[in-house]
N, CA, C and O atoms as a GROMACS GRO file, in nm:
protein
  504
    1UNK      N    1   4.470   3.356   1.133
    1UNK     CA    2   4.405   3.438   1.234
    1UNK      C    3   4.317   3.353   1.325
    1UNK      O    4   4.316   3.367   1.447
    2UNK      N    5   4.232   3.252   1.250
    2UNK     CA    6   4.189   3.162   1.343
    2UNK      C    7   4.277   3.094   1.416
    2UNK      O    8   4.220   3.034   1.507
    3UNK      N    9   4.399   3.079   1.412
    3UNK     CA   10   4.496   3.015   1.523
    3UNK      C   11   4.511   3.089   1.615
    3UNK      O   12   4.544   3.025   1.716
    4UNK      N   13   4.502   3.214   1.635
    4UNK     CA   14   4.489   3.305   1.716
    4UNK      C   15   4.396   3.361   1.825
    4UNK      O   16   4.412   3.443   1.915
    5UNK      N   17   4.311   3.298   1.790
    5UNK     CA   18   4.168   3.323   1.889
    5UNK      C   19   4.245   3.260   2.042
    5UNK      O   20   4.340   3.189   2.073
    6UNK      N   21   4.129   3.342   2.110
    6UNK     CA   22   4.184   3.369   2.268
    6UNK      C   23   4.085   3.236   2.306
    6UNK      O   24   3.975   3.226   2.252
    7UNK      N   25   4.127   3.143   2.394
    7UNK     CA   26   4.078   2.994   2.472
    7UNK      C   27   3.986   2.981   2.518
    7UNK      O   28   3.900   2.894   2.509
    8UNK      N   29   4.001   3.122   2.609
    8UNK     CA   30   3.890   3.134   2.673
    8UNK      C   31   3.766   3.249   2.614
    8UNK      O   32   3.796   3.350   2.549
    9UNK      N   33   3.658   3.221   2.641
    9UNK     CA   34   3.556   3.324   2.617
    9UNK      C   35   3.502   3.381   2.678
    9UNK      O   36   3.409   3.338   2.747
   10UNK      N   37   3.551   3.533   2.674
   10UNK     CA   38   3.500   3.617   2.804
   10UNK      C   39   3.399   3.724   2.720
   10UNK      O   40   3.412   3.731   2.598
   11UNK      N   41   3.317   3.792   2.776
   11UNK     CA   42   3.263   3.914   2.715
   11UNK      C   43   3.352   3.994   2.691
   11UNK      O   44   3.441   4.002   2.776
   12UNK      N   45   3.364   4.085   2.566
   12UNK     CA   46   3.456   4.170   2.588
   12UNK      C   47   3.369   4.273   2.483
   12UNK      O   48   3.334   4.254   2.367
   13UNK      N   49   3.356   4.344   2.538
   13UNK     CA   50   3.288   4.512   2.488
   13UNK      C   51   3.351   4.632   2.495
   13UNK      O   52   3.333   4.705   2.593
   14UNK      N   53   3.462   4.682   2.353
   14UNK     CA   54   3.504   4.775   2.371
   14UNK      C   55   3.419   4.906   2.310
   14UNK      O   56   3.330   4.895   2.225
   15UNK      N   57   3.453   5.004   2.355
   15UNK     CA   58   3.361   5.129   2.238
   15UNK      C   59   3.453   5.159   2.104
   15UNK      O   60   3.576   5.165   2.093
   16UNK      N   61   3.358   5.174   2.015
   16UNK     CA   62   3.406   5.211   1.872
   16UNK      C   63   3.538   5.130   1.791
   16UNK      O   64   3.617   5.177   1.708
   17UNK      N   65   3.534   5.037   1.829
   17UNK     CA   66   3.662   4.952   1.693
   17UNK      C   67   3.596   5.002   1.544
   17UNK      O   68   3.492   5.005   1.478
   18UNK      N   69   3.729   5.035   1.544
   18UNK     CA   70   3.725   5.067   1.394
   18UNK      C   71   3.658   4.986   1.295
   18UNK      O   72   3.591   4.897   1.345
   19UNK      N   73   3.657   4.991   1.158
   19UNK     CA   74   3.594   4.960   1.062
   19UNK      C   75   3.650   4.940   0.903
   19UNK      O   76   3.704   5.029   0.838
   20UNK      N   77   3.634   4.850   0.872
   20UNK     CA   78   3.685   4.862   0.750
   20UNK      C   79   3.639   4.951   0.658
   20UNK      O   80   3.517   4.945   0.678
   21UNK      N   81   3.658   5.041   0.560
   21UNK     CA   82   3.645   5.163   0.486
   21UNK      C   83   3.540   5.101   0.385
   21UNK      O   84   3.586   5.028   0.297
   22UNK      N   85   3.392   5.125   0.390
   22UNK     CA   86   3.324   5.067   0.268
   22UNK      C   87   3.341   5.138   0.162
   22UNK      O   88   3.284   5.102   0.059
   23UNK      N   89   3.414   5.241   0.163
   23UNK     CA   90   3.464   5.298   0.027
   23UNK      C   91   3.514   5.192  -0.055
   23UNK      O   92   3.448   5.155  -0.153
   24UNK      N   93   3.627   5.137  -0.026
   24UNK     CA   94   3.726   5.083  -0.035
   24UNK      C   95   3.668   4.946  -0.102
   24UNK      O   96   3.721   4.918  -0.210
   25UNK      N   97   3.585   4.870  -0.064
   25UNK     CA   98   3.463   4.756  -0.102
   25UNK      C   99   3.362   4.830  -0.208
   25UNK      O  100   3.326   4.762  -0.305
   26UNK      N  101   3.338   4.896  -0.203
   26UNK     CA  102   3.285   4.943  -0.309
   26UNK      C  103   3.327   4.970  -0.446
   26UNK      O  104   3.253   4.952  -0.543
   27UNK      N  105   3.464   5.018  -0.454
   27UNK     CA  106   3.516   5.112  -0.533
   27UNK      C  107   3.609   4.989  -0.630
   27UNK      O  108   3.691   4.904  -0.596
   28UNK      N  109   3.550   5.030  -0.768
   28UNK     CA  110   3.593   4.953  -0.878
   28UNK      C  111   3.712   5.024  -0.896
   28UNK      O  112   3.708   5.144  -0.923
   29UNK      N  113   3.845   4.947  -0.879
   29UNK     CA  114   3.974   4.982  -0.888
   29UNK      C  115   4.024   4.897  -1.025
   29UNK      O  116   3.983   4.784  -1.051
   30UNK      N  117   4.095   4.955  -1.087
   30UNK     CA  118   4.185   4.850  -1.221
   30UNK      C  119   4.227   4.753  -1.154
   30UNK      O  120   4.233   4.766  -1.032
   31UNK      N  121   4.276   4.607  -1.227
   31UNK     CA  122   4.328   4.542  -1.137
   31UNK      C  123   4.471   4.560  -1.098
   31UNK      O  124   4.517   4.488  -1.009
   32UNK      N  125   4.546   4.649  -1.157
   32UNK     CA  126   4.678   4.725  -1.097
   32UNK      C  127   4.659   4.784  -0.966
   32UNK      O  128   4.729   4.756  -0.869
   33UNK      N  129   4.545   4.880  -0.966
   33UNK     CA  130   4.484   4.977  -0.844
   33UNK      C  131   4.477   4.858  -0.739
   33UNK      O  132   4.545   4.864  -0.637
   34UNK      N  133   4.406   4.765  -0.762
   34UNK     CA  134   4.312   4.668  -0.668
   34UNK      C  135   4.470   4.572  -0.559
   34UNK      O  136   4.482   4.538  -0.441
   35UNK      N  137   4.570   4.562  -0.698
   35UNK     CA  138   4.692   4.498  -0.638
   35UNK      C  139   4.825   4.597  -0.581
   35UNK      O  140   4.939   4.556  -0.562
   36UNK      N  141   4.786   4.706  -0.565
   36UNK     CA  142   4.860   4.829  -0.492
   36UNK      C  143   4.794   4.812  -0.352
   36UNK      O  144   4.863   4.800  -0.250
   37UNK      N  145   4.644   4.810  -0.352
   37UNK     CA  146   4.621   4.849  -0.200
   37UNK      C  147   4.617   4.727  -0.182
   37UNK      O  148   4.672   4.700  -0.075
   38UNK      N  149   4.566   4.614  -0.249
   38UNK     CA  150   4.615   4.501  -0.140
   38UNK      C  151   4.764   4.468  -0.092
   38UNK      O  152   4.791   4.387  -0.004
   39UNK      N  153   4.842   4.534  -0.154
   39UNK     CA  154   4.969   4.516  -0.085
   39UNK      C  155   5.005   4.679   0.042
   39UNK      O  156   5.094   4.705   0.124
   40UNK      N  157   4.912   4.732   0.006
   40UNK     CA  158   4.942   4.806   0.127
   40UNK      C  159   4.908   4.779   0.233
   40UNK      O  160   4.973   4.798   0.336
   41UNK      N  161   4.732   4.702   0.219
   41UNK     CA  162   4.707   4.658   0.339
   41UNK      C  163   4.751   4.552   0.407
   41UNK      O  164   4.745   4.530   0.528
   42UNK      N  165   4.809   4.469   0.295
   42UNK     CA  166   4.946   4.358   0.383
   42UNK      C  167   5.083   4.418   0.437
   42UNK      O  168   5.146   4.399   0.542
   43UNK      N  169   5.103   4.491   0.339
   43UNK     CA  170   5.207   4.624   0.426
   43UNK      C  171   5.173   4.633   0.597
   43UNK      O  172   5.225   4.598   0.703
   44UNK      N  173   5.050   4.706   0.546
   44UNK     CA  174   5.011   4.799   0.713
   44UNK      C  175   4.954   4.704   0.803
   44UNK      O  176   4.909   4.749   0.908
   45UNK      N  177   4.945   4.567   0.780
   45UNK     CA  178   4.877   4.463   0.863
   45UNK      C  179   4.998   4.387   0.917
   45UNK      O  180   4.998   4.382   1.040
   46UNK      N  181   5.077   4.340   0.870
   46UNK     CA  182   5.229   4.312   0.902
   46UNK      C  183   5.270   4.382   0.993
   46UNK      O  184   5.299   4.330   1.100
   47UNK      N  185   5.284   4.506   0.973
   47UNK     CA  186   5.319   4.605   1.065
   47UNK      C  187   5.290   4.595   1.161
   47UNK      O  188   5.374   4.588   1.251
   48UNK      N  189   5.108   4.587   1.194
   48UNK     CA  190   5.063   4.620   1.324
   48UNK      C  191   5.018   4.480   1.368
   48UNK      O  192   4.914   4.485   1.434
   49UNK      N  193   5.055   4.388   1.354
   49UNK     CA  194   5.070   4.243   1.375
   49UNK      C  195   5.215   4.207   1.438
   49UNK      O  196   5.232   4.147   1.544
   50UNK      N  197   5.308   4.251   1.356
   50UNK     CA  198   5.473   4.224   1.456
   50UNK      C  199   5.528   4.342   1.530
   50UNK      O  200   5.651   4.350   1.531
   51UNK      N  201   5.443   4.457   1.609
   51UNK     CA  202   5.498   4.484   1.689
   51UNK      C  203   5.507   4.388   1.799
   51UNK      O  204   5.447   4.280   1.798
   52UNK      N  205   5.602   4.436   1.916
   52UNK     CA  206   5.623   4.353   2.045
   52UNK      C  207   5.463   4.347   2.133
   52UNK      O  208   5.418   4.249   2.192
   53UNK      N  209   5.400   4.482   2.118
   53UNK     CA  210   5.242   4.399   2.163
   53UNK      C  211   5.154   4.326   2.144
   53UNK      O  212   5.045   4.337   2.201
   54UNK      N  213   5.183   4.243   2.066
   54UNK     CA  214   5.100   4.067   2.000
   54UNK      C  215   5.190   3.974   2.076
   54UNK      O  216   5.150   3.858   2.085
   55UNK      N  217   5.290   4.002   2.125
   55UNK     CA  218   5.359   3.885   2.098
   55UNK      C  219   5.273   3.777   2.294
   55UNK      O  220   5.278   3.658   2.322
   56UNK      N  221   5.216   3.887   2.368
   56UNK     CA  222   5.180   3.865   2.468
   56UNK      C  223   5.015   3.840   2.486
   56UNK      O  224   4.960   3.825   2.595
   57UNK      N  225   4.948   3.838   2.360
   57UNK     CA  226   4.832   3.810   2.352
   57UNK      C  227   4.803   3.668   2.261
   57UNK      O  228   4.704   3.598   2.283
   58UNK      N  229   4.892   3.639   2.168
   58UNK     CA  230   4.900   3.578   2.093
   58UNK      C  231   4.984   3.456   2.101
   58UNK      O  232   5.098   3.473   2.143
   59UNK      N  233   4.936   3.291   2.054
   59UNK     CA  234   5.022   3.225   2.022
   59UNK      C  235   5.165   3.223   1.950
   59UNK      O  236   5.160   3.269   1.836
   60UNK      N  237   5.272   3.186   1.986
   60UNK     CA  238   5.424   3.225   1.893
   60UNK      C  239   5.415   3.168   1.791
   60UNK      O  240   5.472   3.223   1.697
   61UNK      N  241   5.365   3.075   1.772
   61UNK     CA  242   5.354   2.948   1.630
   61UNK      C  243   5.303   3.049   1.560
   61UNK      O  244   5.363   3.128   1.488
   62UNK      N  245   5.150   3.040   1.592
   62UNK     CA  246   5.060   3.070   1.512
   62UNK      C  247   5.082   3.265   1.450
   62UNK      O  248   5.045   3.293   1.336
   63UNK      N  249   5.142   3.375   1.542
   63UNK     CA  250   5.154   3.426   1.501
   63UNK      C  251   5.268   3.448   1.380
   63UNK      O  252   5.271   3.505   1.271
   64UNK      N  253   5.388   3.347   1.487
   64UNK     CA  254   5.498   3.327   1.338
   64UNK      C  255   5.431   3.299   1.172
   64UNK      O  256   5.432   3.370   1.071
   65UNK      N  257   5.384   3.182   1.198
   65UNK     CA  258   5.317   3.132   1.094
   65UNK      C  259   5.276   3.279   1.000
   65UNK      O  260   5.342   3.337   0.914
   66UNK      N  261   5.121   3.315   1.065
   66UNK     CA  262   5.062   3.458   1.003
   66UNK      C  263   5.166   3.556   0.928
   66UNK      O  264   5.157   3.591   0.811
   67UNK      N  265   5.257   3.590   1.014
   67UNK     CA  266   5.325   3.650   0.942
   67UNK      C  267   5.431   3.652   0.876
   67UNK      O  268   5.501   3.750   0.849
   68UNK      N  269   5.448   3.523   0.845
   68UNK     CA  270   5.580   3.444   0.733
   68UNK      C  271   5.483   3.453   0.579
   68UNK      O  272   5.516   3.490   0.466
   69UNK      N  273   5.342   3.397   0.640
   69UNK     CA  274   5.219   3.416   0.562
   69UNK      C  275   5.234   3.540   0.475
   69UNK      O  276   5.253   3.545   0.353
   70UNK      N  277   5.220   3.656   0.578
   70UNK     CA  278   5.190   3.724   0.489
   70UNK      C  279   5.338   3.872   0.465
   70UNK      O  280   5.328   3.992   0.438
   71UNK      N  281   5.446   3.793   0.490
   71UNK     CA  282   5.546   3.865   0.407
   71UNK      C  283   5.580   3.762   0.275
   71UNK      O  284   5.668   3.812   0.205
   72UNK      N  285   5.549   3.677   0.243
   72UNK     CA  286   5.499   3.575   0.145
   72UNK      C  287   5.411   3.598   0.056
   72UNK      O  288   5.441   3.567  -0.059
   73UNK      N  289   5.303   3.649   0.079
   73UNK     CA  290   5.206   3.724  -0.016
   73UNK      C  291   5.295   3.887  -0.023
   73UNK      O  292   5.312   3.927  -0.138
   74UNK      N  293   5.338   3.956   0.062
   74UNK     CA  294   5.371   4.097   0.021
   74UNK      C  295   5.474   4.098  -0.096
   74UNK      O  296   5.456   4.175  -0.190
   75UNK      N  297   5.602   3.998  -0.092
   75UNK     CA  298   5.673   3.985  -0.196
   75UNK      C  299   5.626   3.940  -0.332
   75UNK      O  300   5.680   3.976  -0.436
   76UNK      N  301   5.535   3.868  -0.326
   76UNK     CA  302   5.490   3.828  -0.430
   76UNK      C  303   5.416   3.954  -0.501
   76UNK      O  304   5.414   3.969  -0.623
   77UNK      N  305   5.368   4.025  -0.427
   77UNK     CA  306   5.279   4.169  -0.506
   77UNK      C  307   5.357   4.281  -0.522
   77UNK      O  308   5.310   4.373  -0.590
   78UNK      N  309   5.496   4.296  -0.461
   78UNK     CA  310   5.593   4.337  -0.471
   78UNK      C  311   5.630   4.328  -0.623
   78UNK      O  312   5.639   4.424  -0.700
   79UNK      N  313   5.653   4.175  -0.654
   79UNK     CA  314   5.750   4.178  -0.742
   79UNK      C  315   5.633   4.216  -0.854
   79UNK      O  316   5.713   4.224  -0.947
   80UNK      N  317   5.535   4.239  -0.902
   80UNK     CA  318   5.438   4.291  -0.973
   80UNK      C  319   5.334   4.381  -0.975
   80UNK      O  320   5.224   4.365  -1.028
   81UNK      N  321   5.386   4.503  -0.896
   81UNK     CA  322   5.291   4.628  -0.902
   81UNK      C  323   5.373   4.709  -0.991
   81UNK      O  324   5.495   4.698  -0.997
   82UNK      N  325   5.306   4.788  -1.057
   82UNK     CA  326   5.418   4.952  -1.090
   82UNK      C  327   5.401   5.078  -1.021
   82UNK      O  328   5.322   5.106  -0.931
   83UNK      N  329   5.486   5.146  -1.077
   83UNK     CA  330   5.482   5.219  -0.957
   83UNK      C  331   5.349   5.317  -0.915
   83UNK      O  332   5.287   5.383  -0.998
   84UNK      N  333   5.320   5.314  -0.772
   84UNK     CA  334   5.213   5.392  -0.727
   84UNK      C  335   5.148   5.546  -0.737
   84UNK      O  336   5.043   5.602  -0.709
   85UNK      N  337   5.300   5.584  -0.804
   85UNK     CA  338   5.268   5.719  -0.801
   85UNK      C  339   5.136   5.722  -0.896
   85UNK      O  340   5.022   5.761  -0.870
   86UNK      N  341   5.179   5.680  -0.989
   86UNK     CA  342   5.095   5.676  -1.143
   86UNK      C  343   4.982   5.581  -1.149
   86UNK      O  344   4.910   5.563  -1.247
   87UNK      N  345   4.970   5.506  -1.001
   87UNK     CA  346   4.827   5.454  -1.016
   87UNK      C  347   4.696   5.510  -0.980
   87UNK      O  348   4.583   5.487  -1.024
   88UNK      N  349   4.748   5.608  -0.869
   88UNK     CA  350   4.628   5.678  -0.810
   88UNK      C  351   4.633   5.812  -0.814
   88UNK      O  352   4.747   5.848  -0.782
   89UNK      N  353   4.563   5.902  -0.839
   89UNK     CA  354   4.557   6.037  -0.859
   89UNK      C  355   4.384   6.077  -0.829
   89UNK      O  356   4.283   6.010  -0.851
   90UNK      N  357   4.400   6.216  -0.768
   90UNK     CA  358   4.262   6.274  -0.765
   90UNK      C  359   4.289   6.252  -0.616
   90UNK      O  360   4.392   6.220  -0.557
   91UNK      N  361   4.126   6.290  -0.559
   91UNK     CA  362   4.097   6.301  -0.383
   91UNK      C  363   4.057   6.173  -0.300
   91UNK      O  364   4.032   6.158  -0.180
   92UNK      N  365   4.062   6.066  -0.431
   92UNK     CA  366   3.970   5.959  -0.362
   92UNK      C  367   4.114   5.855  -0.392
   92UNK      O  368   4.109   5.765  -0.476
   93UNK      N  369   4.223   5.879  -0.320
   93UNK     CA  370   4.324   5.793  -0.296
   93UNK      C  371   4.350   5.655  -0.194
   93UNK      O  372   4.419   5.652  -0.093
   94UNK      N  373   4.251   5.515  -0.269
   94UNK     CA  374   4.235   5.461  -0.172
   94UNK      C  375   4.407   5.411  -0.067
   94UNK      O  376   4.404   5.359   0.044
   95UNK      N  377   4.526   5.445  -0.139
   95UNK     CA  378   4.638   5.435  -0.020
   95UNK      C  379   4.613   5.487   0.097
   95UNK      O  380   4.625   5.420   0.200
   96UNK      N  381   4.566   5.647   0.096
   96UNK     CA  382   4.547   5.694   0.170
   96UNK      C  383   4.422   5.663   0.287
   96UNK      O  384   4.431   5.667   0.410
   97UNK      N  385   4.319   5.634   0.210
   97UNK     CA  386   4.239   5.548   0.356
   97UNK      C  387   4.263   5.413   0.340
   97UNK      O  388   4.166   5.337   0.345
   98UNK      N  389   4.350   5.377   0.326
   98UNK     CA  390   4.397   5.204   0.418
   98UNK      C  391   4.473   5.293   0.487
   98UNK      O  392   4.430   5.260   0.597
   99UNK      N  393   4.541   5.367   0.509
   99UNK     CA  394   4.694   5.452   0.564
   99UNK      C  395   4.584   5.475   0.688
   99UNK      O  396   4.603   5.431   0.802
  100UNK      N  397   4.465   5.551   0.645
  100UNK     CA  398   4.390   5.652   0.783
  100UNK      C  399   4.336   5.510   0.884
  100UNK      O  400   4.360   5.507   1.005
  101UNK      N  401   4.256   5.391   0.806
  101UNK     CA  402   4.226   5.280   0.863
  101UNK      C  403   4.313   5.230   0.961
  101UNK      O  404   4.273   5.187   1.069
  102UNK      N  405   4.461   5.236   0.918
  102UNK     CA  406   4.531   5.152   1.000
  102UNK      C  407   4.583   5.264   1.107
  102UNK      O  408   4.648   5.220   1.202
  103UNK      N  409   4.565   5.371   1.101
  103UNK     CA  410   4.600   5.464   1.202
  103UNK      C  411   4.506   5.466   1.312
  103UNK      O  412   4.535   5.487   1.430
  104UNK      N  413   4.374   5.437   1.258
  104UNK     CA  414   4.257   5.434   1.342
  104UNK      C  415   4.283   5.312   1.428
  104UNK      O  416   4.264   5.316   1.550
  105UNK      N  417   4.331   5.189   1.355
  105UNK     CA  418   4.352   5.096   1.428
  105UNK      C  419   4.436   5.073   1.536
  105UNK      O  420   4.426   5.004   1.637
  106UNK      N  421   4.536   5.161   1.483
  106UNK     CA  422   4.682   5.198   1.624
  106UNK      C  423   4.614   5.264   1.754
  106UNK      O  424   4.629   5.228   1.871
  107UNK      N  425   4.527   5.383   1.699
  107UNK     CA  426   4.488   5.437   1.807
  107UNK      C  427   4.348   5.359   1.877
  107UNK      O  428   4.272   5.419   1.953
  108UNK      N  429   4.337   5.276   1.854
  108UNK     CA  430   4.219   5.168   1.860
  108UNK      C  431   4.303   5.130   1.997
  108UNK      O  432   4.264   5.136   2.113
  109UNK      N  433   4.432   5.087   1.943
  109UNK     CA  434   4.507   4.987   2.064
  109UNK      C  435   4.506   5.055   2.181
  109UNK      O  436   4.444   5.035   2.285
  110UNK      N  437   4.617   5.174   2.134
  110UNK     CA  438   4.613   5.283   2.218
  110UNK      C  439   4.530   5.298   2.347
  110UNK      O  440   4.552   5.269   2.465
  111UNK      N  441   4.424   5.355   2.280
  111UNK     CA  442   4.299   5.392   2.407
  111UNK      C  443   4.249   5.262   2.468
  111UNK      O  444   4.171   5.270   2.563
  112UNK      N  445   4.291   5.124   2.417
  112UNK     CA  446   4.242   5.035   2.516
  112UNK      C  447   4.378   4.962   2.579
  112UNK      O  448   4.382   4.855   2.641
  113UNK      N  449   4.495   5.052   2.545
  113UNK     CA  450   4.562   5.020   2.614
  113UNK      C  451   4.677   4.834   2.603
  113UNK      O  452   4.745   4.755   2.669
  114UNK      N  453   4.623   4.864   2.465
  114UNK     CA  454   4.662   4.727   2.381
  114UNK      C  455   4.644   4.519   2.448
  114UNK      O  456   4.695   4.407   2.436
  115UNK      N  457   4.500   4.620   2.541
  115UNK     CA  458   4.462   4.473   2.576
  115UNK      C  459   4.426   4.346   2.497
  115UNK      O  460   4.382   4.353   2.382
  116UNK      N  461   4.450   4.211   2.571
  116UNK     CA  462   4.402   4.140   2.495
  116UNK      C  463   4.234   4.155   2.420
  116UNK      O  464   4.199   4.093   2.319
  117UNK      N  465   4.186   4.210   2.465
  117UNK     CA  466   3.984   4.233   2.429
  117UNK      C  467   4.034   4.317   2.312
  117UNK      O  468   3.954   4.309   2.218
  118UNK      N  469   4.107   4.372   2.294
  118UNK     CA  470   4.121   4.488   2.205
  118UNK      C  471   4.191   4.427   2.049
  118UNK      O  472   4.173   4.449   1.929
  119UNK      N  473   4.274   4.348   2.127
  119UNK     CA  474   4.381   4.316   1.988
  119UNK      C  475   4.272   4.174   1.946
  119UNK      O  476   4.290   4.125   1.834
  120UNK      N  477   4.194   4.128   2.010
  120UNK     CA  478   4.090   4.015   1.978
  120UNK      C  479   3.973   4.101   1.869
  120UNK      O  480   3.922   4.038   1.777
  121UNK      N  481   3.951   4.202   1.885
  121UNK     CA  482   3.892   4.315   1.805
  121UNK      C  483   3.966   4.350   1.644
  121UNK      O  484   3.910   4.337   1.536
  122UNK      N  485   4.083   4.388   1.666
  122UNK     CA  486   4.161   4.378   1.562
  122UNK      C  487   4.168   4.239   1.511
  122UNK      O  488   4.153   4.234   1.388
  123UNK      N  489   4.186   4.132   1.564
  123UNK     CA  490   4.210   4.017   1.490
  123UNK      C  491   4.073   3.935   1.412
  123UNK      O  492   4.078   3.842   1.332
  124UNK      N  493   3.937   4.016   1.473
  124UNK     CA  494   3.821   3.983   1.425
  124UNK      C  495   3.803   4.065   1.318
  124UNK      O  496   3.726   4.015   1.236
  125UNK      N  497   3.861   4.211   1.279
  125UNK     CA  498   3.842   4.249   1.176
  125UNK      C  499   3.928   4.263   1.093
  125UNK      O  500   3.924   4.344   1.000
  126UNK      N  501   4.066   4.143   1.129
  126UNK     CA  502   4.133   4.104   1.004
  126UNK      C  503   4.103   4.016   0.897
  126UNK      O  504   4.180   4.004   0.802
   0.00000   0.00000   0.00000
């Protein structure tokens, strides 16, 4: 992600970028639980990293790189989670807020229109 930083340094002040869920930092998960959502949030970070709108804000190396990176770590947690159904139960489903986080983050892009200031926002709170 540090290969990614923008050259130049401009001010850039958007309203409300999202946040990482301090639930989520808080919350003593098994280490099964703990290796479910970290593969979701490499899931849902992958995702919103190789759409076609990075590819114009971002270095090609460096984003290649990132995300060879981290479908590299996803297989690896792949091949050793069980299954999710049976890890999380009850109201406090942390899948579900990494799921709401990264939705927040789409619509993050969204309303700024998936500028570079914006996706520099996302890449500061990756």
């Amino acid at each position: 992600l540090q290969d990614m930083a923008p050259s130049h340094t401009q001010p850039c002040h958007l309203q409300e970028p999202p946040f990482f869920p301090d639930t989520l930092l808080r919350n003593n998960l098994h280490p099964h639980q703990a290796a479910a959502a970290a593969l979701r949030i490499l899931q849902r970070l992958f995702h919103t990293l190789s759409t076609n709108s990075t590819r114009q804000h971002w270095p090609t190396q460096a984003r290649n790189d990132l995300l060879n990176k981290l479908q590299h770590h996803i297989h690896h947690l792949e091949q050793c989670r069980p299954d999710n159904a049976t890890l999380f139960k009850g109201p406090r489903n942390p899948l579900l807020t990494i799921n709401r986080y990264f939705k927040d983050i789409h619509l993050f892009l969204h309303a700024h229109n998936h500028s570079a200031c914006a996706w520099d926002h996302v890449r500061l709170e990756a």
